[in-house]
N, C-alpha and C positions, 0 to 999 in steps of 0.2 A: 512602501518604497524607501531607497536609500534616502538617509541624509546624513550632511557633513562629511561625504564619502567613506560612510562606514556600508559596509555589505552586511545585509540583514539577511542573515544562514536560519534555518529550519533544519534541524537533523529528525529522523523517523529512521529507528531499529529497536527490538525488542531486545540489545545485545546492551544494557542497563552499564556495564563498565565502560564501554567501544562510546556510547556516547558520554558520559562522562569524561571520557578521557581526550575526545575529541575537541569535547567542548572548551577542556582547559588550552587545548594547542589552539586555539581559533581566538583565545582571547587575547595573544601575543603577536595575531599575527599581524604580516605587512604584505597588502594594503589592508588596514584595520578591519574589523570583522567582528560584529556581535551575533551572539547564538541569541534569536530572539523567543524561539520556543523549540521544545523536543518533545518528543512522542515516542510510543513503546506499542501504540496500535495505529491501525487504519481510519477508524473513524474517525478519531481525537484528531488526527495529524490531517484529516478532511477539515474539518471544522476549522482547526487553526488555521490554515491555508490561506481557506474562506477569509477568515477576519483579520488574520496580519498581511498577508500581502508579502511574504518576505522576499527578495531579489533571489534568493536562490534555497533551492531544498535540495538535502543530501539523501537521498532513498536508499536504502538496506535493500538490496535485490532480495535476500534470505529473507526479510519477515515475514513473519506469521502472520499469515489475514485469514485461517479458518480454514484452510484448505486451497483459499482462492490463491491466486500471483500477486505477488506488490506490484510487479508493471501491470499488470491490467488496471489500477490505479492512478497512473501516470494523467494520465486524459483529467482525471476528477482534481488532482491533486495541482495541475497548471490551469485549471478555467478562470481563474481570477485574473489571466492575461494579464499578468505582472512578473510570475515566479518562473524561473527558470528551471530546469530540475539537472544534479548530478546524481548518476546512478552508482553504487558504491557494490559493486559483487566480489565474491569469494569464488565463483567459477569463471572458465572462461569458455563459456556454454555460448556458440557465436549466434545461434537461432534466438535466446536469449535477449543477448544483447541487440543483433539487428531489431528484433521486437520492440525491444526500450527506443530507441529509435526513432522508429515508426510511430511510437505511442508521445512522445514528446522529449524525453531525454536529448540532452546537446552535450552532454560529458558522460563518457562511463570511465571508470577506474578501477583497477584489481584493488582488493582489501591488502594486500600486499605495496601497495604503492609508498613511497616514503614521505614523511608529512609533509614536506618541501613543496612534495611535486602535487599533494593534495590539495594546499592551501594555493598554489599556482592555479590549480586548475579548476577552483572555487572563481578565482579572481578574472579568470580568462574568460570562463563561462557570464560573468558579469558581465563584461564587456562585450560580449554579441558573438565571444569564439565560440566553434565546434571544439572539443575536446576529448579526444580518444585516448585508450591507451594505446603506443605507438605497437605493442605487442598482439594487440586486437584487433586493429583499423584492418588491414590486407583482408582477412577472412571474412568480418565483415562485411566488409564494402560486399563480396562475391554472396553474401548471404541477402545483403538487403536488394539486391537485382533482382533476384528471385522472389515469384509471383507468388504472397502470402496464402494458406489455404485459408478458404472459408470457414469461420466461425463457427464453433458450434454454439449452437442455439440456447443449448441446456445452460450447457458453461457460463452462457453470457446472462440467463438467469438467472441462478446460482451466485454470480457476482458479483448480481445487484442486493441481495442480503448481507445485510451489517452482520456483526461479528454477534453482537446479542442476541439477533435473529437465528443466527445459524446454531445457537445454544439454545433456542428453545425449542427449533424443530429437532434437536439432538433429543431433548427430554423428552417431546411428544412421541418421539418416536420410542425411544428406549419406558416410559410410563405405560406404552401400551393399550391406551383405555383411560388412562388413568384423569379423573374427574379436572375440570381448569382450577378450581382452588389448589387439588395437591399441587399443579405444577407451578401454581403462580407461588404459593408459596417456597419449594422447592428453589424458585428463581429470584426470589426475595424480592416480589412484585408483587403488587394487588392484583384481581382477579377484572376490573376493569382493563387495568396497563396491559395485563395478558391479552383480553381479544382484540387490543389496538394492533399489538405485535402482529398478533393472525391474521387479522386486515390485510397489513399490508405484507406477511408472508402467501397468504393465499393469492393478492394480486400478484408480486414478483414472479412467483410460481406457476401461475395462471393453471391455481386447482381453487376446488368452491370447499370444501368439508375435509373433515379432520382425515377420513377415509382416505381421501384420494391425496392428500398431504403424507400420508404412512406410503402409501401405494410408492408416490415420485420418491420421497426421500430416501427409503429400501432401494428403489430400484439404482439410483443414481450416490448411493452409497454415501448420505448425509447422515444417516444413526449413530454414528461414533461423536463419543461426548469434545466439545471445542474449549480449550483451554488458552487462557491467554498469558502472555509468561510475564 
């Protein structure tokens, strides 16, 4: 949590300039502002969450989680009932956004917004405001009235696999067969740390054997190798 009233920011984007560059505007800013960690993946930027606490996170709607959404991350990324989150997008996708929303977001903003009105609406979301862009709010509002569809199942499976996970059900799948040493080494893992992974990809997955893990990942189109940028 804050102290001295500095606002303790979190950024997470795989966009390695966008936050550096952010970072530097956030150190001038007023009301003061420390970037106290940044993140380029999902899991890291879960973990840090967890352990720092920060008053507010900036989320990248665009990154990269392996196929999955950054908002379907939003719920994990606010449960330390501390951090506020501002959703940072390059579309003005209003189903999107309504979703961030509903998933915990109190500030969205175009990537386009000008640093002024960014670092305003870091500081306003501090303080307990909602924070829209004024260009998004109207559509919105009329998207979040509307009765969200049901979940799919699979999806919400799939979601629950880390970013490592979903690189080794890539290789098991694309190995074919191919013995747990080649792949553990292939993943630059011992051949233990591998069936730990399977564990608990089998239960996320709720398949029992390698068979029926090729079977789901083919069918639900996980065999494409996950690269993290």
């Amino acid at each position: 949590m804050s102290t001295n009233n500095v606002i303790r920011v979190m950024l997470v984007s795989d966009h390695k300039t966008w936050l550096w560059g952010l970072e530097q505007l956030l150190a001038g800013a007023q009301p003061p502002m420390q970037v106290v960690a940044s993140s380029t993946e999902i899991d890291s930027a879960l973990l840090l969450a967890r352990t720092l606490c920060p008053d507010v996170i900036v989320l990248d709607a665009d990154l990269g989680c392996g196929g999955a959404c950054a908002i379907d991350y939003l719920p994990q990324l606010l449960g330390n009932g501390v951090s506020r989150a501002l959703l940072f997008s390059g579309t003005q996708d209003q189903a999107a956004c309504g979703r961030a929303v509903r998933s915990g977001a109190r500030a969205v903003v175009g990537k386009e917004t000008p640093v002024k009105q960014m670092v305003d609406a870091i500081a306003r979301l501090h303080h307990g405001e909602l924070c829209l862009d004024p260009a998004l709010l109207d559509s919105m509002l009329g998207v979040l009235n509307k009765p969200e569809a049901a979940p799919d199942p699979e999806e919400q499976r799939i979601a629950r696999l880390t970013l490592k996970e979903r690189k080794i059900v890539a290789m098991m799948v694309e190995g074919n067969g191919a013995l747990n040493r080649a792949i553990a080494q292939r993943a630059f893992i011992s051949e233990q740390t591998l069936r730990n992974h399977l564990t608990s990809i089998y239960s996320k997955l709720d398949v029992t054997n390698r068979l029926e893990l090729y079977v789901y990942a083919t069918r639900n189109r996980l065999a494409e190798p996950v690269h993290a940028e």
